[in-house]
C-alpha positions as CSV (number, residue, x, y, z in Angstrom):
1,X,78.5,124.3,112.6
2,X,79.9,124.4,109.0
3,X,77.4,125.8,105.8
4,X,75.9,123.9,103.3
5,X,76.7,125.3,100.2
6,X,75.6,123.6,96.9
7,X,79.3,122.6,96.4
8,X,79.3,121.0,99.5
9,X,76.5,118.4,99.0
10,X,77.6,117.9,95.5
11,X,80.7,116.9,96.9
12,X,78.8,114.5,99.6
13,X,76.6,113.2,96.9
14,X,79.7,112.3,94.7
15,X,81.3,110.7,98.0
16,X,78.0,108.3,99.0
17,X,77.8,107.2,94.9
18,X,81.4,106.2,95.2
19,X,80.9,104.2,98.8
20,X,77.5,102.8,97.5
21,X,79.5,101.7,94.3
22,X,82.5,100.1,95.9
23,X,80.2,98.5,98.8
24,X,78.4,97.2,95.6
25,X,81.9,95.4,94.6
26,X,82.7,94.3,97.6
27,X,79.1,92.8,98.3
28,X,80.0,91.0,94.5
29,X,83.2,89.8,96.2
30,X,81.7,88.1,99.7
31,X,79.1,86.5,97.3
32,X,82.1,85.2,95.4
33,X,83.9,84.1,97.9
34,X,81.1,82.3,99.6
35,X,80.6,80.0,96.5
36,X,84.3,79.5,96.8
37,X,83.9,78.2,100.5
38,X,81.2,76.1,99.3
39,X,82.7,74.7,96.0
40,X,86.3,74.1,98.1
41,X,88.0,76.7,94.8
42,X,91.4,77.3,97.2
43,X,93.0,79.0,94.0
44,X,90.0,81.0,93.8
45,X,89.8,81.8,97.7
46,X,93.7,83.3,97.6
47,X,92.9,85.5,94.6
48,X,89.3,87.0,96.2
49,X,91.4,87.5,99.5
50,X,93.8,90.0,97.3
51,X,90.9,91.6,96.2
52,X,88.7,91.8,99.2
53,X,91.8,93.1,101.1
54,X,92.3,95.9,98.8
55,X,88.6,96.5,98.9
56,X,88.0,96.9,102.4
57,X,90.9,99.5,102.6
58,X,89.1,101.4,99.9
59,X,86.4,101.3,101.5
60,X,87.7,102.6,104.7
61,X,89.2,105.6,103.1
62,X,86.0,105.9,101.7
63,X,84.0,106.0,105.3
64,X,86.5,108.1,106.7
65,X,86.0,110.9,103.8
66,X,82.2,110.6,104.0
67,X,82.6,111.1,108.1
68,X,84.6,113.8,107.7
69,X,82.3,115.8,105.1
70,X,79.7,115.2,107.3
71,X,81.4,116.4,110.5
72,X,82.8,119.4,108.6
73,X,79.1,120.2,107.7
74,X,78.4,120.3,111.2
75,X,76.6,116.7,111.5
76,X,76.9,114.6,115.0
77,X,78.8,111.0,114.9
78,X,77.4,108.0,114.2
79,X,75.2,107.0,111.8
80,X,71.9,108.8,113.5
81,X,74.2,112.0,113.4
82,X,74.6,111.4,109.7
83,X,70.9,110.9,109.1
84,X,69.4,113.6,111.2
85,X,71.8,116.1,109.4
86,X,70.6,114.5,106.3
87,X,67.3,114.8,106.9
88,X,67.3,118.3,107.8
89,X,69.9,119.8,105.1
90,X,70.2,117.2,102.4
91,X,67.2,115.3,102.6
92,X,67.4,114.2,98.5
93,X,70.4,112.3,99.7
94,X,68.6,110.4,102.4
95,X,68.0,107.3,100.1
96,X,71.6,107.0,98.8
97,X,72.5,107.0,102.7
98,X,70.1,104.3,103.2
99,X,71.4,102.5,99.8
100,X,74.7,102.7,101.6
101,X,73.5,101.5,105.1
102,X,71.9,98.7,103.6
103,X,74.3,97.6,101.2
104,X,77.0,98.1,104.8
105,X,74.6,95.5,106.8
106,X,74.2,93.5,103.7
107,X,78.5,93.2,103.6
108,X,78.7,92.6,107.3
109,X,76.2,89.5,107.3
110,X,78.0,87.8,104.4
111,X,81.4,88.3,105.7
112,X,79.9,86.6,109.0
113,X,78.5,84.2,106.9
114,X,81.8,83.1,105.3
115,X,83.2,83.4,108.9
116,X,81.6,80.4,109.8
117,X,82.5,78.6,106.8
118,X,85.8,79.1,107.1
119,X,85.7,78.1,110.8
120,X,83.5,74.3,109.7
121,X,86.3,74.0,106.8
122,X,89.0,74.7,109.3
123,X,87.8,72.0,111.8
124,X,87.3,69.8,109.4
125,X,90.7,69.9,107.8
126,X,92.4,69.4,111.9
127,X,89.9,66.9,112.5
128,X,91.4,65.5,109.3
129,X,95.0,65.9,110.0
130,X,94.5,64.4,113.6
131,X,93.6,61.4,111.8
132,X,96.7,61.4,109.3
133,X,98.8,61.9,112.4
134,X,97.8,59.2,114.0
135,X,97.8,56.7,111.5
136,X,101.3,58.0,110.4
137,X,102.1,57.4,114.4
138,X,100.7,53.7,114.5
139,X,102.1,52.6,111.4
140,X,105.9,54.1,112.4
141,X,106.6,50.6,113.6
142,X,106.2,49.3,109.8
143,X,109.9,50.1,108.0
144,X,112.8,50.1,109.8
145,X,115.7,52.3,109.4
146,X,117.1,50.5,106.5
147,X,113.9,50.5,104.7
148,X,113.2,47.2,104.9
149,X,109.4,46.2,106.5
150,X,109.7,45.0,110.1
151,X,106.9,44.1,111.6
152,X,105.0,45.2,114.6
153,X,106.5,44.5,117.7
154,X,103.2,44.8,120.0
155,X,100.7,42.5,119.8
156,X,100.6,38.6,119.4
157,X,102.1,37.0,116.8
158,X,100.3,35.2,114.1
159,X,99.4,31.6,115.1
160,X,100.3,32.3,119.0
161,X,97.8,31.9,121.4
């Protein structure tokens, strides 16, 4: 099991402000792209996917630091590792762990969130294009080759009984 020098929980500390602050951001950046969803912004949507890309890989790297600080402290996997170790070496850092933790659940719920948007805009827009399709299908009959209008060749003809 690895010490806990003041160095090393300084170090921690310094790692869980700078996930709680980029959680922060990228909390900012599902909210904005929820009200993109909802206000149909596409030019908004492709710019706040750049972003939230490059904010989820900070994010990761971020994790992954935190993770290994704690493990190199000696703490179990997992977040209940993380806590328990917490609570018995570093318990003034137990609320920026939970800040973290909730702002993580908080992320995860409005990513779902715009999950399902995306999903109902999606259907919409095939359900939309099936439509297109078949009117484009139906009315091939209209022009013929040499652009001139032909008319349909099924059906009755106008005045026929």
């Amino acid at each position: 099991m690895g010490t806990t020098s003041p160095a090393t929980l300084t170090g921690l500390a310094s790692r869980l402000r700078a996930e709680h602050e980029a959680l922060k951001s990228f909390v900012a950046l599902l909210e904005a792209e929820q009200q993109a969803l909802l206000g149909r912004d596409t030019e908004q949507l492709l710019a706040l996917s750049e972003n939230k890309i490059r904010a989820a890989n900070e994010l990761g790297r971020l994790a992954e630091e935190r993770k290994n600080g704690l493990r190199a402290c000696g703490a179990a996997s997992g977040t209940g590792g993380a806590a328990a170790w917490l609570q018995a070496h570093a318990a003034s850092l137990l609320p920026a762990w939970r800040s973290v933790q909730q702002l993580a659940g908080q992320a995860q719920q409005l990513n779902r969130t715009n999950g399902v948007l995306i999903q109902s805009r999606l259907r919409h827009n095939q359900q939309a294009l099936a439509v297109l399709q078949k009117a484009a299908h139906n009315a091939s009959g209209l022009y013929g080759p040499d652009g001139q209008p032909h008319p349909a060749t099924t059906g009755r003809t106008l005045g026929s009984v």
